[in-house]
C-alpha positions in Angstrom: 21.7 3.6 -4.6 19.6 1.3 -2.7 17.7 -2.0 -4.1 14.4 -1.6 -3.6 12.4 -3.7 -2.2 8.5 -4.5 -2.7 6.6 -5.1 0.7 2.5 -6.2 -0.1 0.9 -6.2 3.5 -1.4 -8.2 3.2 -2.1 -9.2 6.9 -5.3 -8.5 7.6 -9.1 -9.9 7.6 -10.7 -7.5 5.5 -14.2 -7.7 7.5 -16.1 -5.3 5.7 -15.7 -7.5 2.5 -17.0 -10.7 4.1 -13.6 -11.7 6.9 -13.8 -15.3 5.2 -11.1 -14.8 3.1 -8.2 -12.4 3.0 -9.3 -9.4 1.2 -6.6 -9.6 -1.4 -7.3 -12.8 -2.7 -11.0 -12.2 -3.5 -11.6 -11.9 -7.2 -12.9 -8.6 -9.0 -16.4 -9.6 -10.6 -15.6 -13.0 -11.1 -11.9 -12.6 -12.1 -8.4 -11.9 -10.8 -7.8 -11.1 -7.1 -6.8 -7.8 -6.5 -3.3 -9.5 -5.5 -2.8 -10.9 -9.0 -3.5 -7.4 -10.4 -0.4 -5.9 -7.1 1.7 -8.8 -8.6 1.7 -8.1 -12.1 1.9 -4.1 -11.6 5.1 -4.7 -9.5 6.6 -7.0 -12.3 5.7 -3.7 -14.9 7.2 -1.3 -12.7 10.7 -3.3 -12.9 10.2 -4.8 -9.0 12.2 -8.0 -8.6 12.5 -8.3 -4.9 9.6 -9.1 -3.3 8.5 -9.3 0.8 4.9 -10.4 2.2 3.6 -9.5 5.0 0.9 -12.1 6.0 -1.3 -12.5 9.0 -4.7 -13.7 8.3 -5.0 -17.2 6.7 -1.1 -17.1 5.7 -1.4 -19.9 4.0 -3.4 -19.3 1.7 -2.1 -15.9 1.1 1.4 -17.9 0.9 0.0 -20.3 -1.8 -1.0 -18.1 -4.1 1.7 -15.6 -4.2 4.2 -19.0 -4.7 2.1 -19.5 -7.8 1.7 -16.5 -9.5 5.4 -14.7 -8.4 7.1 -16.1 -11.6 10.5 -14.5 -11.5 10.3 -12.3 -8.4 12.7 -12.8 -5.3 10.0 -13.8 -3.4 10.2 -14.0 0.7 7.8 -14.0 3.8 7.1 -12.7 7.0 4.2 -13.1 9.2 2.4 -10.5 11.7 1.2 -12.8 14.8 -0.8 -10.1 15.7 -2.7 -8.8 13.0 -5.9 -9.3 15.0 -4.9 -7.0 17.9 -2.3 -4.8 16.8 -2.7 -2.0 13.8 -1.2 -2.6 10.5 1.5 -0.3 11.8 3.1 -3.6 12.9 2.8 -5.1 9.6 5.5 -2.3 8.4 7.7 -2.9 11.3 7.7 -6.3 11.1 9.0 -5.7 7.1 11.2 -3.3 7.8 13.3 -5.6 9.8 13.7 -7.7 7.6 14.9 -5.3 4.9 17.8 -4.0 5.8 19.6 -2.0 2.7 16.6 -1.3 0.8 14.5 0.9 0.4 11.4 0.0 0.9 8.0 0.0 -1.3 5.0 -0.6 0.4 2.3 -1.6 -1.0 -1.4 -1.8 0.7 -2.7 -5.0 -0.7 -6.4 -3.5 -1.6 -5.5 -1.5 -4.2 -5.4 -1.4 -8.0 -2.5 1.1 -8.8 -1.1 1.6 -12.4 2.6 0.7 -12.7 3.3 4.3 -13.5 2.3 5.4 -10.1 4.8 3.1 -8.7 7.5 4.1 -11.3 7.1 7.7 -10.3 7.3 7.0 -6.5 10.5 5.8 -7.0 12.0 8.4 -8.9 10.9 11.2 -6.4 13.5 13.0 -4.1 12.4 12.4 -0.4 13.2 10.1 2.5 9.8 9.4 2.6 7.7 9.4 -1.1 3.7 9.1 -0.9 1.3 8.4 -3.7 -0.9 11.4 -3.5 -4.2 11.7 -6.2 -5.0 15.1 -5.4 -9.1 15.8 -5.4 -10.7 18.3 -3.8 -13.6 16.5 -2.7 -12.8 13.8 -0.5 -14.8 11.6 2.3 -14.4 10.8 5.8 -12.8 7.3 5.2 -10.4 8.6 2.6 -6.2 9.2 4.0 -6.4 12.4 3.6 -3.1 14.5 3.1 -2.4 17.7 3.3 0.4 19.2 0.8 2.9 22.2 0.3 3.4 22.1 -3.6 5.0 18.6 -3.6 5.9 18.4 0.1 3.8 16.1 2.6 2.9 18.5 5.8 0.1 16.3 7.3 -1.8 12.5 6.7 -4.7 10.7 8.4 -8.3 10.2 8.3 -8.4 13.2 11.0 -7.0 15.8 8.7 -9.6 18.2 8.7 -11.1 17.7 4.5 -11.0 21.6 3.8 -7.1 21.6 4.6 -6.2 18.4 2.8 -5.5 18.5 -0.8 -5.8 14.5 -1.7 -5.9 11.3 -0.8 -2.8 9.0 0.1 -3.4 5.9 -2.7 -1.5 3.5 -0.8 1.8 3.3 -2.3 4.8 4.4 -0.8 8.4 4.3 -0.5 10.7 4.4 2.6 14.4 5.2 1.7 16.6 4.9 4.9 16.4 8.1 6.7 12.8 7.1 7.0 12.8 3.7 7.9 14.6 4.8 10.6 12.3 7.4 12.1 9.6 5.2 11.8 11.4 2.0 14.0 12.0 4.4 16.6 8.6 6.2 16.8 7.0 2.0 16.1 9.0 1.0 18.8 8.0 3.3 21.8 4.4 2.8 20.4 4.3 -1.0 20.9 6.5 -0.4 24.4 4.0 1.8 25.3 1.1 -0.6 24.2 -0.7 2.1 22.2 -1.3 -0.6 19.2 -4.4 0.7 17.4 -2.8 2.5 14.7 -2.1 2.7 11.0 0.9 2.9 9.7 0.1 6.2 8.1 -0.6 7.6 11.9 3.4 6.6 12.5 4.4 8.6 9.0 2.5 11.5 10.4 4.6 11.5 13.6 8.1 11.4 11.5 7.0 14.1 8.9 8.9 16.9 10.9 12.1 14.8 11.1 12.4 14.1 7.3 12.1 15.2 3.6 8.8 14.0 2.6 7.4 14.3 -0.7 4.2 13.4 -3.1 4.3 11.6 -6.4 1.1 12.4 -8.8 -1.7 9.9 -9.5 -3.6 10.2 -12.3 -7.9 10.4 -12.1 -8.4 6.9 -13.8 -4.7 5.1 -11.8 -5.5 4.4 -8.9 -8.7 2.4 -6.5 -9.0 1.3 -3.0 -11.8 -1.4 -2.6 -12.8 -1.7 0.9 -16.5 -2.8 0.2 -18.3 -4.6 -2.2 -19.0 -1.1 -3.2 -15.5 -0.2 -4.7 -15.6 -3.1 -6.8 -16.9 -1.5 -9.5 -14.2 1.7 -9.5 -11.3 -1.0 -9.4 -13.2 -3.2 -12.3 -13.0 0.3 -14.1 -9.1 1.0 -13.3 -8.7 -2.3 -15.0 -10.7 -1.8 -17.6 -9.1 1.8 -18.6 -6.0 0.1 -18.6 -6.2 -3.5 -20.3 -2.8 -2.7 -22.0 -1.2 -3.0 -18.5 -3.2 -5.6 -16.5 -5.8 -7.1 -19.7 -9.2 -7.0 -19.6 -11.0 -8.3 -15.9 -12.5 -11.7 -17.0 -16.3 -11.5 -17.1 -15.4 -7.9 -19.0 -15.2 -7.0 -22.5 -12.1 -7.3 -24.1 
């Protein structure tokens, strides 16, 4: 069996909450960054390897993750063009540099619970999503479409009354996957069509591998993409102060 490997890609601007600083690093109402909360949920889940993916303000990203890593195997890699390309790249660029594992991704705005990621692992697949399944769902949500636990479809175009959840941005690559997704990465970028996310390059290998869902749970799981979502995340936090404490400027 495989090592797995943690990959955070955290690349990019994050315009929609400000662009000043990376999205990750910005604090939840006055406490942690969301990447302390990725951090500490990966040590939980039993991850000791961990892989960066920066772009935007590296440094900074860099800094913090040096200081906070404590025992993790931590290493970097950088995506020159974070700006221009999709984050597709970012996953490219990671799995390169991971040959022999199998590969976690994690999207670095997200509060997950370290179950989630504990049950990703353990699924059967070449290719294991974190699915919450809800029936209503918005336009900006990855939306997937599911047979029983089987992945059939993913994107933001998935039409909502065929899609069964939302993809909660945790997922693992095992090799057969990693694979299929080089190849399909690499005529995309020979063929310069860059705009993409690196779910549009999982929906293209879905008929060349075993794909599967993990469960999340109602309360496991937010994606903060504007000031907005803050409050959901604060929430997942809150819900779950045995796993991560209580957000500072919460009650304990």
């Amino acid at each position: 069996m495989a090592t797995v490997r943690a990959v955070v890609l955290a690349a990019g601007r994050g315009v929609r909450m400000g662009g000043e600083h990376p999205k990750t690093l910005l604090p939840l109402d006055g406490g942690r960054p969301l990447l302390d909360y990725i951090i500490a949920g990966l040590k939980s889940a039993g991850i000791g390897d961990l892989l960066v993916v920066t772009g935007f303000k590296h440094a900074e990203v860099q800094a913090f993750v040096d200081e906070h890593a404590g025992d993790l195997s931590v290493s970097y890699t950088r995506n020159a063009r974070y700006a221009s390309w999709g984050n597709f790249h970012s996953l490219r660029v990671a799995l390169d540099q991971s040959p022999g594992f199998d590969v976690l991704v994690v999207n670095s705005d997200v509060i997950v619970h370290p179950d989630v990621i504990g049950r990703v692992m353990s699924a059967p697949g070449d290719l294991v999503l974190a699915v919450q399944k809800r029936l209503v769902l918005n336009q900006e949500d990855m939306r997937v479409r599911l047979q029983v636990d089987r992945v059939r479809g993913i994107g933001k175009d998935l039409a909502r009354a065929h899609s069964h959840g939302e993809y909660a941005g945790v997922s693992l690559l095992r090799s057969r996957a990693a694979q299929a997704y080089n190849e399909v990465a690499s005529n995309l970028e020979w063929r310069g069509d860059t705009d993409r996310y690196y779910e549009d390059v999982y929906a293209d290998i879905l008929t060349q591998i075993d794909a599967r869902a993990a469960s999340v749970g109602e309360d496991e799981y937010a994606e903060v993409d504007t000031p907005e979502d803050v409050r959901a995340a604060v929430a997942v936090l809150e819900r779950h102060a045995d796993v991560w404490g209580s957000p500072a400027g919460a009650p304990a």
